[in-house]
N, C-alpha and C positions, 0 to 999 in steps of 0.2 A: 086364416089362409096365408097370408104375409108371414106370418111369424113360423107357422109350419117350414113355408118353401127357403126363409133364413136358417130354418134351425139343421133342413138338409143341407144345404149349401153351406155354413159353415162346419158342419160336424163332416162331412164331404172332404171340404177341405183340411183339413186339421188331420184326419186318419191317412190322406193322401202327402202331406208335407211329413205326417209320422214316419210314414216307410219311407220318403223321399231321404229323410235324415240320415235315415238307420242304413240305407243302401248306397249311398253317396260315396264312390272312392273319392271325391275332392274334398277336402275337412272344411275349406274355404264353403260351396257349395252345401256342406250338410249345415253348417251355421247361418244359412241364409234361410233354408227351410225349415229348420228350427225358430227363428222369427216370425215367419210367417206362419208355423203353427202356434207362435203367443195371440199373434193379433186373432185369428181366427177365433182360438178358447177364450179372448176377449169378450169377442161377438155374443159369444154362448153365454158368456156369464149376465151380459146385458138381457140376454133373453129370459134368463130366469131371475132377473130382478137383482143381484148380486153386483153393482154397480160399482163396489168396492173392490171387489178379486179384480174385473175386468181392469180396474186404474191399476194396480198393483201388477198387472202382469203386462200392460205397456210399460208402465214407468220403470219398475225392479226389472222384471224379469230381459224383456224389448229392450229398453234405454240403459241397462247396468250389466245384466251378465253376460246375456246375447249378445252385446256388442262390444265387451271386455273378452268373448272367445274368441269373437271374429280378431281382434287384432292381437293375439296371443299366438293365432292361427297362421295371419298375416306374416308374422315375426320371425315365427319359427321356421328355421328349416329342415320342412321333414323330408324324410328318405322315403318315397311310397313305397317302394318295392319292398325294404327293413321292415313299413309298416304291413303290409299283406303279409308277409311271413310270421310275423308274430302274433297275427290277427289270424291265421292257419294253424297257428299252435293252438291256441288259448282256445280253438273254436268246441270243443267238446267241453271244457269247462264252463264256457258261457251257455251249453245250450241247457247242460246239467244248472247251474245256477237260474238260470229261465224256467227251467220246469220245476225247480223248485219252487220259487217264487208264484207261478200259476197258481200248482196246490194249496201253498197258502193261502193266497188270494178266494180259491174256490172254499174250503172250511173257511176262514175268516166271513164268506156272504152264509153260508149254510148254520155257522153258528150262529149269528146275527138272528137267522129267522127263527131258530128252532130254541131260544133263551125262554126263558120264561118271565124276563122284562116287558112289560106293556109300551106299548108305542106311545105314550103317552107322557113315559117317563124318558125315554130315549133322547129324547130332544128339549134344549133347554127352554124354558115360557119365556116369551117374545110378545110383548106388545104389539098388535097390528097398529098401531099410530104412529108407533115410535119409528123414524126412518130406520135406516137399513143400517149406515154405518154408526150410528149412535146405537144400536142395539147391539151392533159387534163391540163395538169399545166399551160398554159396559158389562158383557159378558167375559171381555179380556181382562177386565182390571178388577173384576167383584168374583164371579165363581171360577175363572180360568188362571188367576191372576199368579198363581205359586208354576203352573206348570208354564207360563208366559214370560214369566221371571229363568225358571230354568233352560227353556230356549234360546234365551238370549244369551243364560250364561255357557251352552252352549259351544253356542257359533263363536262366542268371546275367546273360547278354550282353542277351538280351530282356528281361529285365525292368529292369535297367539302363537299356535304349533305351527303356521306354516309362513310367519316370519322368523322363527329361532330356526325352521330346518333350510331356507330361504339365504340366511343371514352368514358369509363368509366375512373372515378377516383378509386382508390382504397386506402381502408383506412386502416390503420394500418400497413402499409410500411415504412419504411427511406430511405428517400430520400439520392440520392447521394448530399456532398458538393464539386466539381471536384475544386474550388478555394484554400479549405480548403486543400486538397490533395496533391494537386500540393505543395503548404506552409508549407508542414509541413518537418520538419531535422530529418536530421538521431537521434541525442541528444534528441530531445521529442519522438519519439517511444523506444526507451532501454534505459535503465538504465544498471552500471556497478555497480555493488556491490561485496566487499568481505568478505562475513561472517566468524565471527572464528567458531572455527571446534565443533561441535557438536550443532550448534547452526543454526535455519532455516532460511530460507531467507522470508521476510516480503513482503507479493504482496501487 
């Protein structure tokens, strides 16, 4: 009964922080309900035993992305009125990319059912003894471990491409010389001089 009236309450919550997101004119405000839709799908992952996602989506998701938006959000100064208008452009295009997306989603479950794959093969064999993230880790690194490798190279790729499109030169700077620096004696930065008396010292 407990676990029932958590699993509404937080799926509740979570569908209501979804729209809350997606309908937020303040970007500040849709990143806040975006966090609080991690913690919620936190909740849920705890209720189906999945104690691992649950960590992963406070720590990554909560602690790293969600609050690397917020202050990217923070930072930025946007124009709302630029943003509604071009959020009015684009608005047929996203609904068409939405409904595309739906339909996949609906063939992608209807293929699913109708394969002639046994349920049995579907899922990979899991030890019931073995905990939960020690059965993830060994799925990751023994049968997952080439497409786990290519995720990571990946992300490697993206984030690469979006410090090289990120990365400007700037001109009319002086560069540090840290060798020259380091090289240089106390005798070449001052000089001692003793001028006679009414008379100025020459820079």
């Amino acid at each position: 009964m407990i676990q029932a009236i958590a699993f509404y309450l937080f799926a509740a919550i979570v569908i209501l922080a979804g729209a809350m997101t997606i309908s937020s004119r303040n970007p500040v405000h849709s990143v806040m309900w975006l966090i609080l839709a991690f913690f919620n799908a936190a909740g849920l992952m705890v209720l189906v035993g999945a104690e691992f996602i649950a960590m992963l989506l406070v720590i990554v998701y909560v602690g790293a992305v969600a609050v690397l938006f917020l202050f990217v959000v923070m930072m930025m100064d946007i124009d709302f009125a630029q943003l509604r208008t071009e959020v009015a452009r684009y608005a047929a295009i996203g609904l068409g990319l939405g409904a595309l997306l739906a339909v996949e989603v609906m063939i992608a479950a209807f293929a699913w059912n109708s394969g002639k794959v046994h349920l049995g093969r579907r899922v990979a064999p899991i030890d019931p003894a073995m905990p939960n993230i020690q059965a993830l880790g060994h799925l990751l690194y023994s049968r997952y471990l080439f497409l786990f490798e290519a995720a990571g190279f990946i992300l490697l790729v993206a984030m690469i491409g979006a410090i090289v499109l990120t990365h400007r030169e700037r001109t009319g700077t002086r560069p540090q010389n840290v060798s020259r620096q380091v090289a240089r004696r106390p005798e070449d930065a001052t000089r001692n001089v003793k001028p006679p008396v009414g008379q100025g010292v020459e820079l």
